[in-house]
C-alpha positions in Angstrom: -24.3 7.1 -59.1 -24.1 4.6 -56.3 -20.1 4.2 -55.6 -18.5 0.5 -54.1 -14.9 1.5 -52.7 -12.2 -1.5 -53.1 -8.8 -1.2 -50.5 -5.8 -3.6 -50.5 -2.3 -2.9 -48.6 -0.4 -4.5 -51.5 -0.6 -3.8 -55.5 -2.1 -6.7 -57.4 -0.6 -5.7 -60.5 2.2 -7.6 -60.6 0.4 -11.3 -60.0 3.0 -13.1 -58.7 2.0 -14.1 -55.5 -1.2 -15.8 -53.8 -2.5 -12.2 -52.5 -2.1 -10.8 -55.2 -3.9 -13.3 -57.9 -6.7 -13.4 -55.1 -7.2 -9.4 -54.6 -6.4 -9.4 -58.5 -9.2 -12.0 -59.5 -11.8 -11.1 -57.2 -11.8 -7.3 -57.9 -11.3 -7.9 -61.2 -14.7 -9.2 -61.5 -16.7 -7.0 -58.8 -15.5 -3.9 -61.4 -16.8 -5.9 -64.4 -20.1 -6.9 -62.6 -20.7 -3.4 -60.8 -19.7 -1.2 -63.3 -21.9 -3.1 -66.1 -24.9 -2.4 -63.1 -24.2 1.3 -63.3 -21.9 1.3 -60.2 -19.1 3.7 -60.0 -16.1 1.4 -58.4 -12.8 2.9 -57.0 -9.7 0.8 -56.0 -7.9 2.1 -53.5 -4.5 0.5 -53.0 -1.0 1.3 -51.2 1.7 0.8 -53.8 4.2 -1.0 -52.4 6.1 -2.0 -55.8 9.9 -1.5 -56.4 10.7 0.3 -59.4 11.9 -3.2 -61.3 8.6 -5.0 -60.8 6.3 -5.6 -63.9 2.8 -4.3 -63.7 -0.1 -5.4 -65.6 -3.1 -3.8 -65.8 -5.4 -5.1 -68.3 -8.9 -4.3 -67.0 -8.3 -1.7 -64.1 -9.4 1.0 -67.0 -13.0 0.4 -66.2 -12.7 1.8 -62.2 -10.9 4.7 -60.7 -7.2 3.7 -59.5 -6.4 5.8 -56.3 -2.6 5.0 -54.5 -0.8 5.8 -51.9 3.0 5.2 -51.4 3.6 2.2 -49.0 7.5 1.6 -49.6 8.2 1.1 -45.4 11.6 -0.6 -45.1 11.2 -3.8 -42.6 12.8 -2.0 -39.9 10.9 0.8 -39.7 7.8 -1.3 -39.3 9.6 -3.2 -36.6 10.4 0.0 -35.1 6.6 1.3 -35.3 5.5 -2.1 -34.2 7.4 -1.6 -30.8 6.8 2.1 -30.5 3.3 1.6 -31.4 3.0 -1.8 -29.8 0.8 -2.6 -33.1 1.6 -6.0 -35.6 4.3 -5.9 -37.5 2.0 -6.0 -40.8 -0.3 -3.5 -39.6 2.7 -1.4 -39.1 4.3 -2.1 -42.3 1.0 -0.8 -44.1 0.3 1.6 -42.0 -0.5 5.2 -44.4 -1.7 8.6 -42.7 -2.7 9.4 -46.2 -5.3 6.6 -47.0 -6.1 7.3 -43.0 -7.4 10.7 -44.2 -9.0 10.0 -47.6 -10.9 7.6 -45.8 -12.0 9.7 -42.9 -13.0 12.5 -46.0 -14.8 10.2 -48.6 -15.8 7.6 -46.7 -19.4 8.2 -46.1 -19.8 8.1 -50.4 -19.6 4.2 -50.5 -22.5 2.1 -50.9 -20.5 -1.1 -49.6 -16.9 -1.0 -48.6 -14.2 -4.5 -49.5 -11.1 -4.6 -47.8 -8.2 -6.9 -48.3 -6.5 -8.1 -45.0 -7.0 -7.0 -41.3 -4.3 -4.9 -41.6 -6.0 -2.1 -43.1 -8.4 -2.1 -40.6 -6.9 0.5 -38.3 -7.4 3.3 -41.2 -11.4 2.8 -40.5 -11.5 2.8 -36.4 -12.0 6.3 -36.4 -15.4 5.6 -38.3 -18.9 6.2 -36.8 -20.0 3.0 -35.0 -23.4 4.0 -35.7 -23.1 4.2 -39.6 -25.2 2.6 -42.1 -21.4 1.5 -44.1 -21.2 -2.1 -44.9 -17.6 -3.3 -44.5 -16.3 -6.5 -45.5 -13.1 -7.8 -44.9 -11.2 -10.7 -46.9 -8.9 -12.1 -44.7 -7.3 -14.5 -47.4 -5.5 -16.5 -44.5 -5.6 -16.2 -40.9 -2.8 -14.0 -39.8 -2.7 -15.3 -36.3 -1.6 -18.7 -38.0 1.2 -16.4 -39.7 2.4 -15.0 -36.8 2.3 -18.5 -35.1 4.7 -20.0 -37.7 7.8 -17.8 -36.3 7.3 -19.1 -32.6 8.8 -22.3 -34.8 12.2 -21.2 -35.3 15.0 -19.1 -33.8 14.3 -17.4 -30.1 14.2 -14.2 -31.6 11.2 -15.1 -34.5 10.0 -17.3 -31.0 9.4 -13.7 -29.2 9.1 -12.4 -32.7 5.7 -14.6 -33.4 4.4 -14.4 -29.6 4.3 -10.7 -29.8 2.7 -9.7 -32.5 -0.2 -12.7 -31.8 -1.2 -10.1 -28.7 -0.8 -6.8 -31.1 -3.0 -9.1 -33.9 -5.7 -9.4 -31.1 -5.6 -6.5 -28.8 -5.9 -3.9 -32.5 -8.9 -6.2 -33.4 -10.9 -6.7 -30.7 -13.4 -4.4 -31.6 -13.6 -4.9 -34.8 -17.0 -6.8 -35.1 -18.7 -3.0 -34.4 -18.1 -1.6 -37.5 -17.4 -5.1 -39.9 -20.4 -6.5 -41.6 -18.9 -9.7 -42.4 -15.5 -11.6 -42.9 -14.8 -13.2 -46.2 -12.4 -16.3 -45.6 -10.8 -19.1 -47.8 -11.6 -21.6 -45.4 -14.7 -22.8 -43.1 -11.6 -23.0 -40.3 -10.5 -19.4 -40.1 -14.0 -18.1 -40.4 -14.5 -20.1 -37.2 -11.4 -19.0 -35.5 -12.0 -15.3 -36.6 -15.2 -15.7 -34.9 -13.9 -17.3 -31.7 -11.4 -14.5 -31.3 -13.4 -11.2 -32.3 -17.0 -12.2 -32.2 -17.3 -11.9 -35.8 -20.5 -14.1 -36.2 -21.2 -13.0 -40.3 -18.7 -15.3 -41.8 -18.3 -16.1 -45.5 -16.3 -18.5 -47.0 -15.5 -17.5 -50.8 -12.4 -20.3 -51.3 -9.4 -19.0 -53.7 -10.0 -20.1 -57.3 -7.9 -21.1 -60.5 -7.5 -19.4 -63.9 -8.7 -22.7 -65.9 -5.3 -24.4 -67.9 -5.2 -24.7 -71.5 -5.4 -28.3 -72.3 -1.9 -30.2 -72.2 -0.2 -33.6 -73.4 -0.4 -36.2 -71.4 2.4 -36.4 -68.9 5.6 -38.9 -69.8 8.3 -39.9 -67.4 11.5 -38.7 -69.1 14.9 -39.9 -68.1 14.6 -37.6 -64.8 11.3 -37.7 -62.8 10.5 -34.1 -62.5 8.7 -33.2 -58.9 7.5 -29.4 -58.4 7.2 -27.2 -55.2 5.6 -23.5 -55.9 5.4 -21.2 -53.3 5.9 -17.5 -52.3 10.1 -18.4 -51.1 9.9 -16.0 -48.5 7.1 -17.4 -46.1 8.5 -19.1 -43.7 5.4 -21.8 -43.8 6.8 -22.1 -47.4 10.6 -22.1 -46.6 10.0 -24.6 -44.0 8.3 -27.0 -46.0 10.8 -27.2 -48.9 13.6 -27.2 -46.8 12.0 -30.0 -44.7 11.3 -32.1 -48.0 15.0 -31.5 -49.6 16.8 -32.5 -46.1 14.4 -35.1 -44.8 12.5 -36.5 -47.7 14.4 -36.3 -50.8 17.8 -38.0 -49.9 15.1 -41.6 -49.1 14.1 -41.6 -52.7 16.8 -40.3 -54.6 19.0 -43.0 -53.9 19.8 -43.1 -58.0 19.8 -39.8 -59.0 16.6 -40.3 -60.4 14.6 -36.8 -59.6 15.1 -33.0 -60.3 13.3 -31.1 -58.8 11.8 -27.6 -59.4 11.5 -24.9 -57.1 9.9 -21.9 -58.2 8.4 -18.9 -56.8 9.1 -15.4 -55.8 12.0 -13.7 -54.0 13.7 -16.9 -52.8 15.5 -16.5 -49.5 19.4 -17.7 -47.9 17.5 -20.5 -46.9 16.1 -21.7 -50.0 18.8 -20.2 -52.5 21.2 -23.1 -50.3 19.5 -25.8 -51.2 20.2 -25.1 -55.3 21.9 -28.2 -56.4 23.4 -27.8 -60.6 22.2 -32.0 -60.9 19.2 -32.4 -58.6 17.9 -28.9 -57.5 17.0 -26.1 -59.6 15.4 -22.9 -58.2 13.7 -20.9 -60.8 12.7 -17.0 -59.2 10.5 -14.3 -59.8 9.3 -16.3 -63.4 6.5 -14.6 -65.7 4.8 -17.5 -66.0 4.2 -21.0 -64.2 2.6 -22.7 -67.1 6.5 -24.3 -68.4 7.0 -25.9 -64.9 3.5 -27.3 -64.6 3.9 -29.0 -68.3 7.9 -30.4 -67.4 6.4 -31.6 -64.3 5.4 -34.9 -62.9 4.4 -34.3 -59.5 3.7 -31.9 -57.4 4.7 -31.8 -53.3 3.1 -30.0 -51.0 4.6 -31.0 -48.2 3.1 -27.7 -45.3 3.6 -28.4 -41.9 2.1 -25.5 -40.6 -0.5 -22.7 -41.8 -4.2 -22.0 -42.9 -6.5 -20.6 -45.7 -6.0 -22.3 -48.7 -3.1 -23.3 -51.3 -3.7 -22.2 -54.3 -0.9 -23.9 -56.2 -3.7 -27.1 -54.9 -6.0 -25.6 -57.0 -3.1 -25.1 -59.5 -1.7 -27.9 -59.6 -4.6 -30.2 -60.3 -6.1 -27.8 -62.9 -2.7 -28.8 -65.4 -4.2 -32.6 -63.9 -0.7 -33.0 -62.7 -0.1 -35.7 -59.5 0.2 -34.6 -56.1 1.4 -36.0 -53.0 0.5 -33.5 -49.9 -0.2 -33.3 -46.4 -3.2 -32.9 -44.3 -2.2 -29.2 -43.9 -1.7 -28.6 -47.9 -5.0 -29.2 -47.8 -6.7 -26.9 -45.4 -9.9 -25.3 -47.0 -10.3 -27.5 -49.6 -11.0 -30.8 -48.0 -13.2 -32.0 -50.9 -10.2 -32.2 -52.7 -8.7 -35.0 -51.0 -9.7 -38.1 -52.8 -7.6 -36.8 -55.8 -4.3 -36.2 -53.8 -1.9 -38.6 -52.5 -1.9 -37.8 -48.6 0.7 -38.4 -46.5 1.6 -38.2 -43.3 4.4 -35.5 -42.2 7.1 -38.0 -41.5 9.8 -38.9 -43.9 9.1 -42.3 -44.9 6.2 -41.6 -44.4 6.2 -39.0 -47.4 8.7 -40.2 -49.6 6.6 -44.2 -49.3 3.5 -42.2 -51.0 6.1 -40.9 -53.3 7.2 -44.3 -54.5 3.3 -45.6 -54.5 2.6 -43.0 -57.4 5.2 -43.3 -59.3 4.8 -47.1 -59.1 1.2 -46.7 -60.4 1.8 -43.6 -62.9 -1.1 -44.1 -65.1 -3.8 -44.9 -61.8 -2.3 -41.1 -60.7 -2.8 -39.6 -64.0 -6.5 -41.0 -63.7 -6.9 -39.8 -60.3 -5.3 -36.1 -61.1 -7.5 -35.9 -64.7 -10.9 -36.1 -62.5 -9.3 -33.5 -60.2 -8.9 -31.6 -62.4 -12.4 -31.9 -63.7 -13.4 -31.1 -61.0 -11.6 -27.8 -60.0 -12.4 -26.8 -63.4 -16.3 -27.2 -62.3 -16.3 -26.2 -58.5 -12.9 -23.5 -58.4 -12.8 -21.4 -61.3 -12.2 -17.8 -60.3 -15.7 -17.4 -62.2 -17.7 -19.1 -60.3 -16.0 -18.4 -56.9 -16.2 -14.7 -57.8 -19.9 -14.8 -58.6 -21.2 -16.2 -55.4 -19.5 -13.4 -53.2 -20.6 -10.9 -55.5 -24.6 -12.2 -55.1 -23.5 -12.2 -51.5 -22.4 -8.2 -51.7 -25.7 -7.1 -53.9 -28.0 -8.2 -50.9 -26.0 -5.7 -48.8 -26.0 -2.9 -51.1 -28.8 -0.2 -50.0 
């Protein structure tokens, strides 16, 4: 029986962050295509789960679940990043363990799917001259990642400028033994390319569970506006932080908004913007779907980063309004006639702000044939189903 081998760094299991709906989603659906094709499939996946965290697994019973503990504490991943002169990330999943059940079983997979670069040092030792096809999903472009700390203090500065040269000196030969990249956006599969000569690039964009249908959306005595985000990215951190100092104060002038922040593990920096009357900070929740249905708008207001938002994809899926950024919309430029774009200043913002709310119902319109059209173009189904027609011409 022909075997397909599936690696991530984190544990999906939990779904409560954009890696982990992504690595959740699409392997969810190579197990139920491959294994109804008579395709043995094992995921492979460094656990890196405290013992409070929920896990869900409600389909992994149909593959073979291999871990390996991954608990490193930030500072011994800075330590080994230094010592090792290797990224920070690649340090902090770093497992001699999956190094040698790779180097033992590798040579039994028809087609290999790894999640992130950073796993990529476990298969260096690999013969060049093997038959194995390797794919990487690269979900965002790290480099972008590590380029968001050279934006704050000195010490993320030298932070961020370091571990861009660890990124590219531990990947620079990695086209020999890749066969393709799978990327979110056209952009990073042309920036992976400039940088490591990866010229089989494939752009599989993130994708959205479709939402159940909803009422339509009524102005209450607060307008509601809704940021979602992982609360620990600093892209994220920046961006609320930049639209609760810069933006919000322009058109709250009444007291007229609340707004919603909700995502997972919040930060000092986010926790200090709670506010009992205005600001309400909602972490680490089982489910979005409440927020989306309280909400009337949805801000994504990114001043740096790449791939692709998913809370986009999200957001317009309930058919809620959104007012964004060029940058909220990397990788899913079609989108952009349904969104309120702004530019990143903050009249700027909070004047396209005003414009929707001062035309409700023409949002409402333009949000209900976004949402149409996610539904059509971005369901995990149909994203999932072109990558794996891409993987069955690979497979020998």
């Amino acid at each position: 029986m022909k075997k397909i081998g599936v690696f991530s760094p984190i544990n999906p299991f939990s779904y409560d962050s954009g890696a982990r709906i992504r690595i959740y989603q699409i392997t969810k659906y190579i197990v139920e295509h491959f294994t109804k094709n008579g395709f043995s499939v094992d995921f492979i996946f460094l656990d890196d789960l405290k013992n409070e965290d929920p896990i869900r697994m409600p389909f992994y019973e149909n593959c073979n679940l291999i871990s390996f503990s991954a608990r490193r504490t930030r500072l011994a991943a800075v330590f080994d990043m230094l010592l090792h002169q290797k990224s920070y990330r690649s340090a902090k999943f770093f497992s001699n363990n999956l190094k040698a059940f790779i180097e033992k079983n590798i040579n039994q997979y028809a087609l290999v799917y790894v999640n992130f670069f950073d796993l990529l040092q476990h298969f260096k030792s690999i013969n060049a001259e093997s038959n194995l096809k390797i794919f990487v999903d690269t979900h965002n472009d790290d480099y972008h990642w590590y380029e968001s700390f050279e934006k704050k203090s000195f010490f993320h500065s030298i932070f961020g400028k370091m571990n861009k040269n660890f990124f590219l000196k531990e990947n620079k030969d990695v086209s020999k033994f890749v066969e393709a990249t799978v990327n979110v956006s056209i952009d990073d599969a042309r920036t992976l390319d400039e940088r490591f000569g990866i010229e089989k690039n494939i752009v599989i964009p993130n994708g959205v569970v479709i939402a159940d249908a909803h009422p339509t959306k009524e102005i209450n005595q607060k307008f509601s506006i809704l940021f979602c985000a992982s609360l620990s990215v600093t892209m994220n951190v920046d961006a609320i932080q930049w639209f609760i100092k810069k933006v919000f104060p322009i058109i709250n002038t009444n007291n007229e908004f609340v707004i919603q922040i909700v995502g997972r593990n919040p930060n000092r920096n986010v926790l200090k913007l709670f506010d009992q009357d205005r600001i309400e900070i909602y972490a680490n929740v089982d489910s979005l779907k409440e927020f989306y249905e309280r909400a009337n708008l949805v801000v994504l207001p990114f001043k740096m980063g790449g791939g692709s938002k998913l809370k986009l994809l999200e957001s317009l899926s309930y058919g809620l309004p959104i007012v964004a950024s060029d940058i909220g919309l990397v990788g899913c430029e079609d989108l952009k006639k349904y969104v309120y774009l702004s530019e990143m200043t903050p009249h700027g913002f909070a004047g396209k702000i005003t414009e929707l709310i001062n035309n409700y119902s023409e949002a409402l319109r333009k949000s209900s044939s976004g949402k149409k059209y996610v539904n059509e173009n971005y369901s995990w189904v149909k994203v999932s189903s072109q990558l794996i027609h891409t993987l069955e011409k690979h497979i020998n």
